[in-house]
C-alpha positions as CSV (number, residue, x, y, z in Angstrom):
1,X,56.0,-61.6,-75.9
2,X,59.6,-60.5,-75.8
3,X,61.6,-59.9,-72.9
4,X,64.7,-57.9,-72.2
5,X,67.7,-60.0,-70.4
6,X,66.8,-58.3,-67.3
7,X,62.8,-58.9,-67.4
8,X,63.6,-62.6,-68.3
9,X,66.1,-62.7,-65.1
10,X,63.3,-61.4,-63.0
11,X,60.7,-63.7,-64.5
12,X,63.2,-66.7,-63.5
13,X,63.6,-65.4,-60.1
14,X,59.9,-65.0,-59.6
15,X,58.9,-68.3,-60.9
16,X,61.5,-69.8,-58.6
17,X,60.6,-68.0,-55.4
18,X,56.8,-68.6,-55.8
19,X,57.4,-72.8,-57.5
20,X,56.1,-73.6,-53.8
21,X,53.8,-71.4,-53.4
22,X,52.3,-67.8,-53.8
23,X,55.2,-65.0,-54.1
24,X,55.6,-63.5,-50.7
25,X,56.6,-59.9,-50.3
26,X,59.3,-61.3,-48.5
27,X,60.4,-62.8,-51.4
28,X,59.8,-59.8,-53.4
29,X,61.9,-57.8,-51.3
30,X,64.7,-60.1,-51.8
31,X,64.6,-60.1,-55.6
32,X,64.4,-56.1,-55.4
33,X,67.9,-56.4,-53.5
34,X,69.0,-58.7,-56.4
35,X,68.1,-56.2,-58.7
36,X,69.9,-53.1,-56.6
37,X,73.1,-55.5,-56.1
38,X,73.6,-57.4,-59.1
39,X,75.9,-55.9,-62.4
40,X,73.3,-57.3,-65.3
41,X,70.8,-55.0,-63.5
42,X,73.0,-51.6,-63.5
43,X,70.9,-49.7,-66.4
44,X,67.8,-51.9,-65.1
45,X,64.3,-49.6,-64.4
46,X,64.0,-50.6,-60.7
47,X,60.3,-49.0,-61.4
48,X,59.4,-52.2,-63.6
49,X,60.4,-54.7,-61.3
50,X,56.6,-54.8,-59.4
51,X,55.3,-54.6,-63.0
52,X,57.5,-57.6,-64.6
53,X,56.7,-59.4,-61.3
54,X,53.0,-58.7,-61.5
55,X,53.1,-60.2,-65.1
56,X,55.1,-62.9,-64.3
57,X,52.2,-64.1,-61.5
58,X,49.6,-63.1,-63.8
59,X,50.8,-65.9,-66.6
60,X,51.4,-68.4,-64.2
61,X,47.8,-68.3,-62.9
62,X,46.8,-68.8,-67.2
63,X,48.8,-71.3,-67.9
64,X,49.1,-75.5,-66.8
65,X,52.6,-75.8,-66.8
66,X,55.2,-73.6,-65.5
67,X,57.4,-74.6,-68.5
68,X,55.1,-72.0,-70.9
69,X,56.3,-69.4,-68.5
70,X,60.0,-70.5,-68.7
71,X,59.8,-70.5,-72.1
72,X,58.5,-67.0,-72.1
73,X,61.6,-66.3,-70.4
């Protein structure tokens, strides 16, 4: 699986916010205002952010060790 720079940044932010636990829309919410605010995400599909996110989750819940999802990213 290859990732843009932008999907990778989102898979980081994703694995980070949910490390403790389940992603909350909370925390969802936040990473969408990253994605609004930040430069690397000017040309950035905001559309694809609940996707990238969705995939993100997905691969955690198939794999042991988030370190194969990092590694994705």
């Amino acid at each position: 699986m290859s990732l843009s720079s932008q999907d990778a940044l989102v898979y980081l932010m994703v694995v980070t916010a949910a490390a403790d636990s389940s992603l909350s829309g909370l925390e969802l919410n936040r990473i969408g205002s990253l994605v609004d605010r930040l430069p690397i995400f000017e040309n950035y599909d905001r559309e694809r952010l609940s996707l990238v996110a969705g995939n993100c989750v997905d691969l955690m819940g198939q794999v042991d060790d988030l370190n194969q999802v990092l590694d994705v990213a």
